[in-house]
ZASE-394856 format. One line per field, with one value per residue (C-alpha): x, y, z. Coordinates in steps of 0.05 Angstrom, whole numbers. Layout:
<sites>
u c(X | ...)
v c(Y | ...)
w c(Z | ...)
</sites>
This chain:
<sites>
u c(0 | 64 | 95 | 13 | 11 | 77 | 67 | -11 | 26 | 83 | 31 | -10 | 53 | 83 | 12 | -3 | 71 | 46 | -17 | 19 | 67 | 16 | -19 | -79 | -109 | -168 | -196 | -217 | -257 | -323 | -295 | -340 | -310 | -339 | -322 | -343 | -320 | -350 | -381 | -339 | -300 | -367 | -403 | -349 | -353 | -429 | -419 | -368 | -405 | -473 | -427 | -398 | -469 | -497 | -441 | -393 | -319 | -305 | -242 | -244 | -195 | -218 | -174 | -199 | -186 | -159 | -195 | -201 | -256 | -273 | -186 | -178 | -136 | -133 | -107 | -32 | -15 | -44 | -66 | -142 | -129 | -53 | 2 | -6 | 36 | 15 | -57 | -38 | -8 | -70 | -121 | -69 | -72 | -152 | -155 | -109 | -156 | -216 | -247 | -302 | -322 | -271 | -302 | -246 | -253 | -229 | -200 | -194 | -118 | -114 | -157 | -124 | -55 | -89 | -77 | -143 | -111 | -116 | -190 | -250 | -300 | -371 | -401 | -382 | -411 | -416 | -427 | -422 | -385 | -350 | -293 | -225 | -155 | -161 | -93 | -73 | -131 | -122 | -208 | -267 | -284 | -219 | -234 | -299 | -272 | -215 | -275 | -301 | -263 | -284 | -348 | -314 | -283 | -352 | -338 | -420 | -427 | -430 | -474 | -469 | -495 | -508 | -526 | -590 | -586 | -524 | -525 | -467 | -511 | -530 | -458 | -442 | -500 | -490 | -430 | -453 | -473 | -507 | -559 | -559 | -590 | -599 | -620 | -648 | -679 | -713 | -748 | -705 | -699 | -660 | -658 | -660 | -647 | -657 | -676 | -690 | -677 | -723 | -723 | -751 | -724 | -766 | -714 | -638 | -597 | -524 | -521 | -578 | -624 | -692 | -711 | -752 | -733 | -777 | -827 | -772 | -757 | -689 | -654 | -578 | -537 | -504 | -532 | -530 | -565 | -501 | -497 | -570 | -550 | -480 | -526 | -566 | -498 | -482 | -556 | -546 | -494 | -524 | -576 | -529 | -498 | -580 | -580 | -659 | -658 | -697 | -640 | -585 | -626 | -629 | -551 | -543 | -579 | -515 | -472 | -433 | -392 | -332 | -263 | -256 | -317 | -374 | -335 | -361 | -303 | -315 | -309 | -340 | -351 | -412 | -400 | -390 | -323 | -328 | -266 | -288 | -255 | -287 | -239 | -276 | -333 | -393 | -382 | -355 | -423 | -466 | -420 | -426 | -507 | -506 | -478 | -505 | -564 | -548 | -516 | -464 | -400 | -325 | -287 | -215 | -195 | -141 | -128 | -75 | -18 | 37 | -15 | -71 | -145 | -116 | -188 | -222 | -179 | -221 | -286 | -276 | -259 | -319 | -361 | -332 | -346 | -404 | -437 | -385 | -394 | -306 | -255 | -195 | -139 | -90 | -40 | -66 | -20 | 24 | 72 | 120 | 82 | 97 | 34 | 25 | 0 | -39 | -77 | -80 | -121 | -167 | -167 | -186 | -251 | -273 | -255 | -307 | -355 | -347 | -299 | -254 | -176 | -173 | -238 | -278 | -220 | -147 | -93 | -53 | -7 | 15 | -47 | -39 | -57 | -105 | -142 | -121 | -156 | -214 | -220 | -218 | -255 | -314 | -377 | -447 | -480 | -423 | -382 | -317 | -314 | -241 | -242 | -189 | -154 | -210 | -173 | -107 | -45 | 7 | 20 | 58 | 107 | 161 | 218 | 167 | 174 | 125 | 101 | 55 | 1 | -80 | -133 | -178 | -109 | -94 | -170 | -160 | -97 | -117 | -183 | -146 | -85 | -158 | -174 | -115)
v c(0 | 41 | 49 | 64 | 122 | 149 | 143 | 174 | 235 | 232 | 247 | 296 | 331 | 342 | 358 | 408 | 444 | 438 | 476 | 523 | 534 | 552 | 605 | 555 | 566 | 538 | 576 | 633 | 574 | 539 | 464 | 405 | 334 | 277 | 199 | 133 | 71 | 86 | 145 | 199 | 216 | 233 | 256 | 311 | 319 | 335 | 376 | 421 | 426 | 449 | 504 | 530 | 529 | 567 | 631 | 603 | 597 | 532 | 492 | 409 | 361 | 286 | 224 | 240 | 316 | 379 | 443 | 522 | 546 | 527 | 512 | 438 | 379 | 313 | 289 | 242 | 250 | 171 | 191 | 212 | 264 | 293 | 289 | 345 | 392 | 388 | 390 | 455 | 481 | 473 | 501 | 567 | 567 | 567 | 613 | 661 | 654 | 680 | 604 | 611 | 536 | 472 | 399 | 352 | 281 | 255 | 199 | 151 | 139 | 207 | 220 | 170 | 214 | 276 | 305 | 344 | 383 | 460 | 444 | 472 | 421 | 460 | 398 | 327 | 271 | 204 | 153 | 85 | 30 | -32 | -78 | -41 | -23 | -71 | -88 | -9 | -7 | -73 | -78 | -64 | -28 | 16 | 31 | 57 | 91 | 130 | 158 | 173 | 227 | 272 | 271 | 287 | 346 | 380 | 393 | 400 | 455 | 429 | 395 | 316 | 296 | 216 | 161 | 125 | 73 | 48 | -3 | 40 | 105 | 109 | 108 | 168 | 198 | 199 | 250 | 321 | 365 | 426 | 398 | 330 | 312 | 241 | 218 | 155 | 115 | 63 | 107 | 97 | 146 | 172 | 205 | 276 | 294 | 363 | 331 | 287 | 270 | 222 | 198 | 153 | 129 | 129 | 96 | 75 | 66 | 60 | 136 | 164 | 167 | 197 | 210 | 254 | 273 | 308 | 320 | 353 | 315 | 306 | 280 | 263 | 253 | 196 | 123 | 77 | 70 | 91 | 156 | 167 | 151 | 203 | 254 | 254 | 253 | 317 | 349 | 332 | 377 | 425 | 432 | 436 | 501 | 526 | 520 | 508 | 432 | 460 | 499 | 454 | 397 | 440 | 451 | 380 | 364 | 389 | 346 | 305 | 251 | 249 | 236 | 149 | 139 | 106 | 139 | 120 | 119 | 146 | 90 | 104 | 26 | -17 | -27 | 16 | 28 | 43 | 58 | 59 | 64 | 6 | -33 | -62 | -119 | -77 | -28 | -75 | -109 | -40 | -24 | -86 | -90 | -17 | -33 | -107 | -60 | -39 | -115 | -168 | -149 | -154 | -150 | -123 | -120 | -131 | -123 | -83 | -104 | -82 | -124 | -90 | -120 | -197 | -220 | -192 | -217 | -280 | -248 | -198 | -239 | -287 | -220 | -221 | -286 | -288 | -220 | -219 | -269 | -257 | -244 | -213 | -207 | -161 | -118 | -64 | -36 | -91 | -45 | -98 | -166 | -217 | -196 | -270 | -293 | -225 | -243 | -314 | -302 | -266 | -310 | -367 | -324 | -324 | -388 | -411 | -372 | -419 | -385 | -428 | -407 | -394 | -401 | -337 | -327 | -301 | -282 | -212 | -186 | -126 | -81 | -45 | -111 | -139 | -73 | -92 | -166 | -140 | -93 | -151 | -193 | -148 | -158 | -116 | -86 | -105 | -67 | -74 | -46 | -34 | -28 | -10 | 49 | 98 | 165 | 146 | 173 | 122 | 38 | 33 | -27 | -61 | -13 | 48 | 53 | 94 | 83 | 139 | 111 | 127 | 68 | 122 | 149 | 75 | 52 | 110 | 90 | 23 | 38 | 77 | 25 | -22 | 21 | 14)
w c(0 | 22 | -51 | -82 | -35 | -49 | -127 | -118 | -69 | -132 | -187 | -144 | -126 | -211 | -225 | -180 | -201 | -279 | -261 | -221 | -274 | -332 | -277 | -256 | -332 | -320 | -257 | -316 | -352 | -349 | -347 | -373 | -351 | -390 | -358 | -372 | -406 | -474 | -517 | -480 | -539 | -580 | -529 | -517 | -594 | -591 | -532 | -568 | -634 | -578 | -554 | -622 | -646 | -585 | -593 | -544 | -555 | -536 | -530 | -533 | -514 | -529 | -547 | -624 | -637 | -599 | -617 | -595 | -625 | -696 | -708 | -698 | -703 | -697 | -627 | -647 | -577 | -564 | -502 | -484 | -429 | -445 | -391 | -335 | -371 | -437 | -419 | -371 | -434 | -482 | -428 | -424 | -502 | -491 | -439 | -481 | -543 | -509 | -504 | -444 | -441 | -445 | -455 | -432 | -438 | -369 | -371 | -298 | -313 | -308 | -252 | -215 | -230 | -215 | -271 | -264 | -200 | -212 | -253 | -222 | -263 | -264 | -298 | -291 | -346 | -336 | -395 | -384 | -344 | -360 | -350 | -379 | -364 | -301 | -311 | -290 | -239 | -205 | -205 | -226 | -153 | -164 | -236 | -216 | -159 | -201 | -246 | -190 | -176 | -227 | -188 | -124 | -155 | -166 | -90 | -84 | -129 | -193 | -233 | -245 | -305 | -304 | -349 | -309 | -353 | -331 | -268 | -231 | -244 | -164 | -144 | -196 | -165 | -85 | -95 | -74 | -127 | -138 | -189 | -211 | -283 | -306 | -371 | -396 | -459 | -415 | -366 | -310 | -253 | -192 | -122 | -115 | -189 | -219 | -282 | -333 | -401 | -420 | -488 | -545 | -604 | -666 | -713 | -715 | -780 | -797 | -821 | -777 | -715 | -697 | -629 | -584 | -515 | -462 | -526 | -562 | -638 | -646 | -717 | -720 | -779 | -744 | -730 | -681 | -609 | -577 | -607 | -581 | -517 | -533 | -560 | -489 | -445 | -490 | -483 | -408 | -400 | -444 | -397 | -335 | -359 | -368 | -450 | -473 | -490 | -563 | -569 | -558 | -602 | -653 | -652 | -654 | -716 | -770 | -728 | -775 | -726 | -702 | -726 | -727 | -694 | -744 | -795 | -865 | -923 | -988 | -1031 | -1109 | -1096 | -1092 | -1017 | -954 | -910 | -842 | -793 | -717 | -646 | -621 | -572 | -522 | -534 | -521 | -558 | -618 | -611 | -627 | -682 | -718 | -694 | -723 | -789 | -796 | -817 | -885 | -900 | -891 | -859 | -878 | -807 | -796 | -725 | -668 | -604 | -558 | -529 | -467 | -425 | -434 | -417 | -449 | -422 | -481 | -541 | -544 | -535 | -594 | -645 | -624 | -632 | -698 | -722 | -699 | -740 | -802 | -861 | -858 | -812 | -819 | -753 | -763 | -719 | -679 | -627 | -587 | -558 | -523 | -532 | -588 | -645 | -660 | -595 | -592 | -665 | -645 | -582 | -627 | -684 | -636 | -616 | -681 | -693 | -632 | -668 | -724 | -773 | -817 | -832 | -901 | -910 | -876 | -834 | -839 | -802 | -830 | -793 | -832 | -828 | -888 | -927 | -878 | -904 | -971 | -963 | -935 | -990 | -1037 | -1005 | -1012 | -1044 | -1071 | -1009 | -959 | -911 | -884 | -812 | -793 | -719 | -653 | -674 | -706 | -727 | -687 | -718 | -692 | -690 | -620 | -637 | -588 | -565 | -561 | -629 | -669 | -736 | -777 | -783 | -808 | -815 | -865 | -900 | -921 | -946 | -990 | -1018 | -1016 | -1060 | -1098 | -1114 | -1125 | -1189 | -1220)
</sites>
């Protein structure tokens, strides 16, 4: 316990002499925290575009872009929430721009390194929970706990925002707030809240959604059930900093996705390309029941390495062979672990789920032509979901070695090397 305390009192210490540093940037800002397993990264996204669209300068940090104001960029930093001084640096930059609001995607790695010290949150968003990164946490109970702590920085006078849908939504909810707003597709509620989103969706496709909440009709330009629930996280905070829901629904509806997430490929081809984010099984699952919409699927996909959550190799590439007609397992990021036992654990998923080497099933381990077999491989109506890395600029290979890399850059090329 001795050596956890002194590495917790390390972190707390560098961060709070980052945030000093940079002048405490962030005391001059209104600072939205979103948490959760999955969806933060869009949520923040919708959030951001709510702002923009209501005449607020707003800055966004998020594991898929960095932006202040309308200027933006993808994030190639390969971490969700930057390191203490980087992330001190970019809310100065805000601050000095004239940005009034920040959404930051908060991730519990770096809540559990206070990183956030110095960051008076005046909203605090919670998603979704589920198994990941236990391996860094040591459990499920301390995972839970180090997201908790975005909530705890509310200090009782911010607003929580919280997903009621979720089964750990009561434990997000008990920390002291100054409003508490939950939201919900399956009519769910909760002590003491301030408010509630509830909603109802009228109809889910692969490139859009209709639903109303609290009477209000609200059409996105992206699909899936998941972004529904992202879109209400968003409106949820909307809502905490006193923004009409109309008005913030009505923002919402030019929304156009974010960066790797859902992202459909131009192709000029009889079938679709999509590159997503998805890493963990549930939300591989509502991709591929997302997308099994519009036809048969074409699945490219890995799984990380340097340790990282081993327990769910197996179970995505039975997810896999189970909703794709192929399967292709391929490199994603294996940092210091051999790749082939990485792909294997995967391939053996899929192979439970019935998949045949050679037949419906193959193991790539170059990426770039994994892509290019999938792109082969597919047929009238299909897509080919590329999964794990979304808009991620980098392949982290053994000896922290770095390779350029761009799932979207190389279906282009790919398609394009196709024509020819």
């Amino acid at each position: 316990m001795a050596p956890r305390l002194l590495l917790s009192a390390y972190h707390f210490s560098m961060s709070a002499v980052a945030a000093l540093a940079f002048g405490l940037p962030a005391r001059g800002l209104v600072v939205i925290g979103v948490t959760g397993t999955k969806g933060k990264t869009t949520t923040c996204g919708m959030l951001h575009h709510i702002l923009q669209q209501g005449g607020f300068k707003a800055g966004l940090i998020s594991t898929a872009e960095i932006a202040i104001g309308y200027e933006r960029r993808i994030n190639d930093l390969k971490m969700t929430t930057p390191s203490r001084t980087t992330l001190q640096r970019l809310l100065r930059r805000m601050a000095t721009a004239g940005c009034t609001h920040v959404v930051l995607e908060t991730s519990s790695e770096a809540l559990a390194q206070w990183r956030h010290f110095g960051i008076p949150y005046a909203v605090a968003v919670f998603t979704n929970l589920a198994p990941e990164h236990l391996e860094a946490h040591g459990s499920l109970a301390a995972y839970r706990q180090a997201k908790g702590k975005l909530f705890q920085a509310l200090s009782g006078k911010g607003t929580a925002v919280v997903n009621l849908d979720d089964a750990e939504a009561g434990y997000f909810l008990h920390f002291p707030a100054n409003k508490k707003i939950g939201f919900t597709i399956h009519g769910h509620g909760g002590a003491q809240l301030t408010e509630t989103l509830n909603a109802t969706i009228q109809k889910v496709e692969a490139h859009h959604a209709l639903f109303t909440v609290n009477g209000v009709l609200a059409p996105l330009l992206v699909g899936g059930e998941f972004n529904v629930m992202n879109a209400l996280a968003a409106l949820g905070a909307a809502r905490a900093l006193e923004m009409p829901l109309a008005r913030a629904v009505q923002a919402l509806t030019n929304f156009n996705g974010t960066p790797g997430r859902l992202e459909f490929v131009e192709t000029g081809k009889n079938f679709s390309v999509v590159v997503d984010y998805a890493h963990t099984p549930e939300s591989l699952e509502a991709v591929y029941i997302t997308l099994e919409r519009q036809g048969p699927l074409v699945a490219v996909l890995g799984s990380c390495g340097g340790g990282r959550d081993k327990a769910k190799r197996e179970p995505l590439g039975k997810l896999a062979g189970t909703y794709a007609r192929a399967v292709i397992v391929t490199d994603e990021d294996p940092y210091d672990e051999e790749p082939r036992a990485i792909m294997e654990a995967v391939a053996r998923g899929a192979r439970a789920a019935g998949k045949r080497d050679g037949d419906n099933l193959w193991v790539v381990p170059e990426r770039r032509q994994a892509i290019q077999l999938a792109l082969s491989q597919a047929q009238a109506g299909d897509t080919v979901v590329i999964t794990g890395k979304g808009s991620e600029q980098w392949l982290c290979v053994a000896g922290d070695k770095k390779i350029p890399w761009d799932d979207r850059t190389v279906v282009r090329e790919e398609l394009l090397a196709l024509a020819h």
